[in-house]
N, C-alpha and C positions, 0 to 999 in steps of 0.2 A: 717461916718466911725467909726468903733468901734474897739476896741485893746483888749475887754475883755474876749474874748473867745482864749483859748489852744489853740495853731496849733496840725496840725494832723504832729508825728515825728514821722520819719523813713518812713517804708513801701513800699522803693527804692528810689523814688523819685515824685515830683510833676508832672515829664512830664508824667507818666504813669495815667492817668484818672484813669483807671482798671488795676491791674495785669494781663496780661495776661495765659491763660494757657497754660500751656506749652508741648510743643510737648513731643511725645514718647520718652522714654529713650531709648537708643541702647539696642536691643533684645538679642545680643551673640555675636561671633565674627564675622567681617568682612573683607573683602579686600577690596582696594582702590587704586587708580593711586596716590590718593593725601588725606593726612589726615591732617585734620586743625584744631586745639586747640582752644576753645576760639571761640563766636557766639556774638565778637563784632565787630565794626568798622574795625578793621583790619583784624581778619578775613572773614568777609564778603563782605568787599572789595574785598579782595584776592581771594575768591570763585569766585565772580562775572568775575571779570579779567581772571581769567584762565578758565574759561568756556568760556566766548566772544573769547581769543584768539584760545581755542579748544574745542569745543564743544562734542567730545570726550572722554572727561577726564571724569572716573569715583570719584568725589568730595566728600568727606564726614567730616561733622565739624560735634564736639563734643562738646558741652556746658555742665558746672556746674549747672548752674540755670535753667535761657532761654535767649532768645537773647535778648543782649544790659541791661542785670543785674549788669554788671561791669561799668567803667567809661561812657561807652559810652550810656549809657541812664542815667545817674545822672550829664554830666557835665553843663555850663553856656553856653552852644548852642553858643559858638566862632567856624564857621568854616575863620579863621584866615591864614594871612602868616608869620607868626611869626616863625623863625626856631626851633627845638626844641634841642637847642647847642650852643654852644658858638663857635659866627662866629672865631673871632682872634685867638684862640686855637686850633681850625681845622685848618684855614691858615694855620699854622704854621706848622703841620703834613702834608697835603693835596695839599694845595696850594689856593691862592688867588683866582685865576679862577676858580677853583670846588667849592669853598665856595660861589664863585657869582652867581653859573649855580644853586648850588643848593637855595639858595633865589629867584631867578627867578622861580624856578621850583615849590616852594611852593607858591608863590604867582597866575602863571598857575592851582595850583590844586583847589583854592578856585573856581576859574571859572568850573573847571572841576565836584568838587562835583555839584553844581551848574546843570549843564549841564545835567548829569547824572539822577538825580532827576526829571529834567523837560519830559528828554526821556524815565526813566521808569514809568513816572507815581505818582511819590514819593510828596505828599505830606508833609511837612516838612515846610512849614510855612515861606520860605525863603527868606529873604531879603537882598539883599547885600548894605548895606549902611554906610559900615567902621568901622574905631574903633576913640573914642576919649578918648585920654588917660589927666587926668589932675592933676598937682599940688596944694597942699594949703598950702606948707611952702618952703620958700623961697631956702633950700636945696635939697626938690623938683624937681622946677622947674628947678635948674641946672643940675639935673641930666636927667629931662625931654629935654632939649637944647642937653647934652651928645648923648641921644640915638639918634634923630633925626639926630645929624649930623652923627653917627655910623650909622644908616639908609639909609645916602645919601652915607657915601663911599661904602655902602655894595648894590648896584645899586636899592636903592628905593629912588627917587628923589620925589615922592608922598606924602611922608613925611613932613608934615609942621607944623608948629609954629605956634599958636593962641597966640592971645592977650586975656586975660579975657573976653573982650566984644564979641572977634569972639568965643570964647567958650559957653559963654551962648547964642548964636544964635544955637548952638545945642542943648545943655542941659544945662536947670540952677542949675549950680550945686554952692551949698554956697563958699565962700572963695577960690575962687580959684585963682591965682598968675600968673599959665600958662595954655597951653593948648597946645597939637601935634593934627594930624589928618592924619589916611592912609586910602586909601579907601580898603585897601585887607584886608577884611574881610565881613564876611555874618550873621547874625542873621538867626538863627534857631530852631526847639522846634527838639529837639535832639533823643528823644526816635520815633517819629515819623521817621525820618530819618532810624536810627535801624530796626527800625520795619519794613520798607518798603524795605530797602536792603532784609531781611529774608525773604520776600516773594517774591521778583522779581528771589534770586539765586535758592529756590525753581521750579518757574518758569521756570528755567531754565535749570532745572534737579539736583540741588546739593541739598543733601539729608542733613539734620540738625536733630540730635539726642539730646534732652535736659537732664534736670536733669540726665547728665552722666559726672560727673566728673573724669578727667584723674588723675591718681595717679601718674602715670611717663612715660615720654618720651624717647623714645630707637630706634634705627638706624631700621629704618624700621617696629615701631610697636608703637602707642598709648597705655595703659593701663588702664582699667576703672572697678569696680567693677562689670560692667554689660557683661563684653566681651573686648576682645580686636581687633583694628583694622588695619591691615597691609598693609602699601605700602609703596611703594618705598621711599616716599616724605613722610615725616612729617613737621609741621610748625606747633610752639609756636606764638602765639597771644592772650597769655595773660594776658599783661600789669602789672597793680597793683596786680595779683593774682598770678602771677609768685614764688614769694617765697614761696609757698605750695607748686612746685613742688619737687620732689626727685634730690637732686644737686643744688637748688638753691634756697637757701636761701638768699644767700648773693647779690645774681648779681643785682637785681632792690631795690631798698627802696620803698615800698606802704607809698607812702605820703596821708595823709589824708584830703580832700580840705572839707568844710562844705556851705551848701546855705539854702537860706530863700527864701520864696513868699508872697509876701503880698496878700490881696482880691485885685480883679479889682481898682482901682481907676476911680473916676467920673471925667468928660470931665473936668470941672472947674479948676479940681487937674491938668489935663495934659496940659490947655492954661498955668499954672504959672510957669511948670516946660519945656515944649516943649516936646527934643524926637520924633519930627517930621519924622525923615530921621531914624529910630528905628538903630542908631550907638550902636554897642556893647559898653560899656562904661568898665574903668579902670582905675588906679591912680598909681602912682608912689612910693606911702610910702614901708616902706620894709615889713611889713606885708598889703599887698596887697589884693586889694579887685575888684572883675568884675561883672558886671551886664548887664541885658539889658533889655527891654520891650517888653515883651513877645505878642504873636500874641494875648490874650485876656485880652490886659491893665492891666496886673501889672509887678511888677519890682518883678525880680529875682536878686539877690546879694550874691553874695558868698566871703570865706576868709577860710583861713587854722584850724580855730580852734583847735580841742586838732592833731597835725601834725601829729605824728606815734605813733603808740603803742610796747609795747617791743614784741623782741623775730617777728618784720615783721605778728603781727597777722590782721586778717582785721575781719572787721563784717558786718556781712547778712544784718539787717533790712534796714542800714542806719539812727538808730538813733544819734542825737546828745545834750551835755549836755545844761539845763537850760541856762549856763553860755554863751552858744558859739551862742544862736538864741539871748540873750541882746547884745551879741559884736555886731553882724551882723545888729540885730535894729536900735543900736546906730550909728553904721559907717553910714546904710543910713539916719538915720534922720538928724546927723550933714551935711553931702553934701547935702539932699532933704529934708529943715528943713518940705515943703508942705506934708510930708508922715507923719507927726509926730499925733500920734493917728489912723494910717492904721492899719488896723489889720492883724498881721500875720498868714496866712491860712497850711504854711506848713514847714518841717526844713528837711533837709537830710543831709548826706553825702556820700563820696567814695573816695575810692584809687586809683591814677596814681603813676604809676612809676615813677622811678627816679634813673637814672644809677650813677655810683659814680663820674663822672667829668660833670654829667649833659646834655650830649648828648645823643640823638638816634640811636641807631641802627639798619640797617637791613641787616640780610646774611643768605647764605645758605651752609654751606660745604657738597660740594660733595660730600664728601668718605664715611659719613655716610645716608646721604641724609633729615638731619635735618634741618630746616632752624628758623630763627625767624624774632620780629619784636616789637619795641617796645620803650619804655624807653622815652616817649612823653614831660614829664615833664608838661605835664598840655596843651598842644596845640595839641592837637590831631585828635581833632574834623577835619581837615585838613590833618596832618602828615598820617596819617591812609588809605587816598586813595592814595595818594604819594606813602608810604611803599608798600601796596598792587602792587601797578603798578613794582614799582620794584622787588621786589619775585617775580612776575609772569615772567619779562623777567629773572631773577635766573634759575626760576622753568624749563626753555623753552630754557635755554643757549643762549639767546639773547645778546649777546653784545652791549648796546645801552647807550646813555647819560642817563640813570637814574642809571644803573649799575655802571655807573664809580663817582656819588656822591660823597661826603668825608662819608655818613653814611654806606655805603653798604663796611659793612666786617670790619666795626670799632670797637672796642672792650675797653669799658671802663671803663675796670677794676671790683675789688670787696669792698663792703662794710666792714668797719670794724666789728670782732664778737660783740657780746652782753657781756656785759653791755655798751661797748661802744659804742655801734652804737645808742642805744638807749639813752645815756647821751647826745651823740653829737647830735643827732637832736634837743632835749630838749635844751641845752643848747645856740642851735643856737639860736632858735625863740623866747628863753628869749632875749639872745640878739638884735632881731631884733625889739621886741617891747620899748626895751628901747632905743634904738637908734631913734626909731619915737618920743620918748619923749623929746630925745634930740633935734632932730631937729627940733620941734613943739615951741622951744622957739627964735628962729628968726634964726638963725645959716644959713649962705649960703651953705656950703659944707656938703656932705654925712658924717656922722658920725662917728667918727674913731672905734665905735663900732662895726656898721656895716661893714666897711671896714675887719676889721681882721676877724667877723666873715662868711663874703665872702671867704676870702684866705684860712679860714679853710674846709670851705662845697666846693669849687671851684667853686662856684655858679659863670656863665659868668656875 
């Protein structure tokens, strides 16, 4: 293994071999039963879903790029059941039982992406072999015990506690103190996925116009420099890009997540380290980090690096700085000291949203006939077919348990203007890395750094 060659940085991301090219841009104006923003995850879930329920339906998504340019082909391939919200604070709006249907419900959709993939076709690389989440400092590991038991009262019993030694019978990962393990979760090569939705809604009659970015959304009409397209139905799905549109700036934060690839790694490297049952792996510290082993043996790792840019801007290439691929090195050679001299083959990054109490949304108000879907917080890979399924009984006036959710028609809130929105993110994730410093020096309990800078972000 050799560490002495550049990665190749930016360029979207690693899961794309090739860029693909990208379909025709919208020719002039159109009509539509149903117009869809955004040719990621979420909306081609949605396409797909309202097609299978009506085949009917005249469908037409409009993408900026091409499909799966946004989060959904750059993230760590977690399709996960992790909610994307803080359960106790819904309770509390909601009720207890909605917040249970909806944890069940997300953990049904991992099986469902799942499913879906195998029926159309979809190669995506998929393996459903959990997640293991693990501690290396003794403050850690308490809050890793925390969520587990939040786990079991919020109806995942699946949920359990490793000892260090039942941890490295998954993955040896250095210093570790504790270890959880749920099996809802799936390993994935994510663009693959994307990719394979966009051609099965194809398939299936819904018509995908790329390089046409919408300027603005209005009660019965898209807007794109190339044409505009009118129906009844409009839907926003899209995520971290949301604040380019006209009116909403404020409603999502484009948080900025960054990952690394290392070259394949030799068999030798994977008998020392395992990774057998290929668990999406994650850790507990407050600047957090996820990986997984990817379908052609290397480790993909990812962490926040530089988090938001001022003024909610994002960028195209997906490059990221010299500074943030040594973080990412460093995180994984301290947990896998056996990767130390791999060489790093690639670096990206990209934007999820993030609503300002840290929950999900999804609705549609009738009276204009606009709907959306979003605000993942980094789990999306999952929430995305969920959201879809629900729009679609929105779209179709379905009264069903997915509609009565606590996400569907939740509304939460707006970001603060700039400069402060921009200080406070900054000055959170200062915070957050000092508080791993803190607690790096033996300390049992979460940080009180962390803590307030929690109450501040409302992060659950």
């Amino acid at each position: 293994m050799s560490a002495t060659t550049a990665p190749v940085n930016g360029r979207v991301a690693h899961w794309f071999a090739e860029l693909p090219a990208p379909r025709p841009a919208l020719p002039g104006d159109r009509d539509a039963d149903v117009c869809v923003v955004g040719a990621g995850m979420t909306g081609l879930w949605t396409a797909y879903y309202l097609k299978q329920a009506d085949p009917s339906l005249r469908i037409t998504v409009l993408e900026a790029e091409f499909a799966g340019f946004g989060a959904s082909g750059r993230n760590g391939g977690w399709a996960s059941g992790l909610i994307p919200g803080a359960r106790d604070r819904l309770a509390r709006t909601y009720g207890r039982d909605a917040v249970l249907d909806w944890q069940r419900a997300m953990n049904e959709a991992v099986d469902e992406v799942i499913a879906v993939a195998a029926r159309e076709g979809i190669d995506a690389d998929i393996v459903k072999g959990g997640t293991l989440r693990v501690a290396r400092t003794p403050a850690q590991a308490t809050r890793l015990r925390h969520k587990t038991e939040q786990d079991h009262e919020w109806g995942v019993p699946e949920s359990v506690l490793l000892t260090p030694a039942e941890s490295a019978r998954h993955i040896a990962i250095d210093g570790v103190t504790a270890g959880a393990y749920t099996p809802h979760c799936a390993r994935l090569q994510p663009a693959a996925l994307v990719r394979g939705l966009a051609e099965t809604v194809e398939r299936l009659g819904v018509t995908i116009y790329e390089k046409s970015p919408v300027t603005a959304i209005e009660p019965g009409r898209a807007l794109t420099a190339h044409g505009t397209v009118r129906a009844p139905v409009v839907l926003r799905a899209t995520e971290g890009f949301t604040a380019s549109l006209k009116g909403l700036r404020r409603a999502w934060l484009p948080m900025n997540s960054s990952m690394i690839v290392t070259e394949p790694l030799p068999e030798e490297i994977w008998k020392e380290i395992g990774w057998e049952g290929r668990e999406t792996l994650g850790d507990t510290a407050h600047g957090h980090m996820y990986a997984q082993r990817t379908p052609d043996d290397r480790i993909a790792i990812g962490g926040r690096g530089v988090p938001y840019r001022f003024a909610s801007r994002t960028d195209d290439s997906g490059r990221v700085s010299d500074r943030t691929i040594l973080q990412l090195t460093r995180t994984l050679q301290r947990m896998l000291p056996q990767t130390t001299g791999a060489r790093v083959d690639h670096a990206w990054c990209g934007v999820l949203a993030v609503p300002r109490d840290w929950s999900a949304t999804v609705g549609l108000d009738r009276a204009t006939g606009v709907g959306w879907a979003g605000g993942y917080v980094g789990h999306g890979v999952t929430s995305t077919n969920l959201a879809a399924r629900t729009l679609t009984d929105l779209v179709l006036k379905r009264d069903t348990r997915l509609t009565r959710l606590p996400w569907t028609g939740h509304r939460p809130g707006t970001w603060e203007p700039e400069p402060f929105r921009w200080l406070g993110v900054r000055g959170l994730y200062v915070a957050y890395r000092l508080a791993d410093r803190h607690e790096a020096g033996g300390r049992t309990r979460t940080s009180p750094i962390a803590t307030v800078a929690d109450l501040i972000a409302r992060r659950p």
